[in-house]
C-alpha beads as a LAMMPS data file, in Angstrom:
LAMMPS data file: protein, C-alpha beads

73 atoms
72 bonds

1 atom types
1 bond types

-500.0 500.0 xlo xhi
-500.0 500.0 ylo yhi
-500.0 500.0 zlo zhi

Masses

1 110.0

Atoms # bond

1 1 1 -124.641 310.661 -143.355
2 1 1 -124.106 311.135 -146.674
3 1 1 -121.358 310.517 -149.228
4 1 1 -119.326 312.713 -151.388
5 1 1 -119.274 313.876 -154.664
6 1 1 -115.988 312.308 -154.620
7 1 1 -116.974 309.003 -153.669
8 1 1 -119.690 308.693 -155.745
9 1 1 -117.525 309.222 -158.076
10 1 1 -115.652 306.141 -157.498
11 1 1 -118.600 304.102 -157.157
12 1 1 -119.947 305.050 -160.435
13 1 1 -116.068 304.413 -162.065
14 1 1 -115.911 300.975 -160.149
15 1 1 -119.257 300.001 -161.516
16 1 1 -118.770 301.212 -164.562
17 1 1 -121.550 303.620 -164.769
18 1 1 -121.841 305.938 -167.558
19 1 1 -123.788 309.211 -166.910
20 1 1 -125.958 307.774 -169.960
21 1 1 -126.785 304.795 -167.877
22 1 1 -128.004 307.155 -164.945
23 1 1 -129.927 309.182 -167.692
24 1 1 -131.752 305.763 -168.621
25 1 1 -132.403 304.972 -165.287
26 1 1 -133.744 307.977 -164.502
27 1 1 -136.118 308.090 -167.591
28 1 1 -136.944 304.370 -166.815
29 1 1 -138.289 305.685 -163.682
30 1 1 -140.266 308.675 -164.583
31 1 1 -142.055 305.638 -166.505
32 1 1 -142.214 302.795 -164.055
33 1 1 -143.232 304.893 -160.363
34 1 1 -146.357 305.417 -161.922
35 1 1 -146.686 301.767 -162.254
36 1 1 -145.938 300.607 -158.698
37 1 1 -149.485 300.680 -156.875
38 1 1 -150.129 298.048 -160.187
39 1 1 -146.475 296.356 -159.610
40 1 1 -147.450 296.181 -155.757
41 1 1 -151.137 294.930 -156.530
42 1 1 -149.772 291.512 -158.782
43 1 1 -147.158 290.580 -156.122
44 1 1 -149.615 290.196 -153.520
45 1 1 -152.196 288.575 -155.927
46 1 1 -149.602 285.956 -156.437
47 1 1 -148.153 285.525 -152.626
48 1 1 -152.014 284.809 -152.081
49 1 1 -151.292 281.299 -153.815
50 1 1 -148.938 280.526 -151.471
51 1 1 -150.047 278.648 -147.802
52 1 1 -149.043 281.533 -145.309
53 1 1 -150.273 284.107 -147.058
54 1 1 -153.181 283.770 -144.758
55 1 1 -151.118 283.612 -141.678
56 1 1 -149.698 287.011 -142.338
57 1 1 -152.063 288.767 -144.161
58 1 1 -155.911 287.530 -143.045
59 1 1 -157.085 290.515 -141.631
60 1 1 -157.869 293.286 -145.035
61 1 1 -156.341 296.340 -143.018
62 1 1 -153.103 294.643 -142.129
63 1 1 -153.100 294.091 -146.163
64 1 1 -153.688 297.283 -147.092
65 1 1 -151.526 298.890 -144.714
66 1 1 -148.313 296.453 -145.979
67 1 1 -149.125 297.075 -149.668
68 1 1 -148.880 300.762 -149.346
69 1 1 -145.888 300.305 -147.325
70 1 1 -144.402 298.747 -150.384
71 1 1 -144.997 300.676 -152.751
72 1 1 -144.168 303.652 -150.896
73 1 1 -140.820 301.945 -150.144

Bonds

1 1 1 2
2 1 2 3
3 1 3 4
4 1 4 5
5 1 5 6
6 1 6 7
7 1 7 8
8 1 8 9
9 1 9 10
10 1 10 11
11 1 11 12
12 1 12 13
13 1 13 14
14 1 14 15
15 1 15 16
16 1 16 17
17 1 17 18
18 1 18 19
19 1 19 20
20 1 20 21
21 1 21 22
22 1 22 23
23 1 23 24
24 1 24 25
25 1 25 26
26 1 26 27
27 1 27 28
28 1 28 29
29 1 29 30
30 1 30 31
31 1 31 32
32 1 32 33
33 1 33 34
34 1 34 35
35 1 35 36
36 1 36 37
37 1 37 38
38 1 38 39
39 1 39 40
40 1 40 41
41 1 41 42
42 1 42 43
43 1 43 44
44 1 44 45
45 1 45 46
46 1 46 47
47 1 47 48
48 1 48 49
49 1 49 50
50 1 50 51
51 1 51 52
52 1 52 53
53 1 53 54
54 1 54 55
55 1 55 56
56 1 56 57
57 1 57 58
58 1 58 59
59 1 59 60
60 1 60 61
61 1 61 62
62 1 62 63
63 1 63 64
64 1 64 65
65 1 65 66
66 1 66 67
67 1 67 68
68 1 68 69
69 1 69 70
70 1 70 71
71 1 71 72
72 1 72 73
C-alpha cells in the first residue's frame, strides 16, 4: 500500500516542501545514519538515570536486543 506520485505530490505542495529541502534531508542523512548506534548509545545512558530503567531493562540481553531495535528502526 503505497501512495502515488500524485499524492505525494500534494503532500509535498501542502507542506511546502521544496525538492531542495528533500535534497538537504537526504544529505543530512547520508551524515547522521552513521551516527545512530552513538545517537542510540546516549539515550539509553541517560534513561539509566531515571527509576524504571531497571524495571525494563535489568537483564544486559534484553538491553542489547532493544538498542539495536532502535537504531535499526
Amino acid at each position: 500500500m503505497g501512495i502515488t506520485k500524485e499524492e505525494l505530490l500534494q503532500i509535498q505542495s501542502f507542506y511546502q516542501v521544496t525538492n531542495d529541502d528533500l535534497n538537504r534531508i537526504r544529505a543530512a542523512g547520508q551524515k547522521l545514519i552513521p551516527q545512530v548506534p552513538q545517537f542510540v548509545a546516549a539515550f539509553y545512558e541517560w534513561l539509566r538515570n531515571l527509576p524504571e530503567y531497571k524495571d525494563h531493562f535489568s537483564d544486559p540481553a534484553q538491553l542489547s536486543r532493544v538498542q539495536k531495535f532502535t537504531a535499526d528502526y
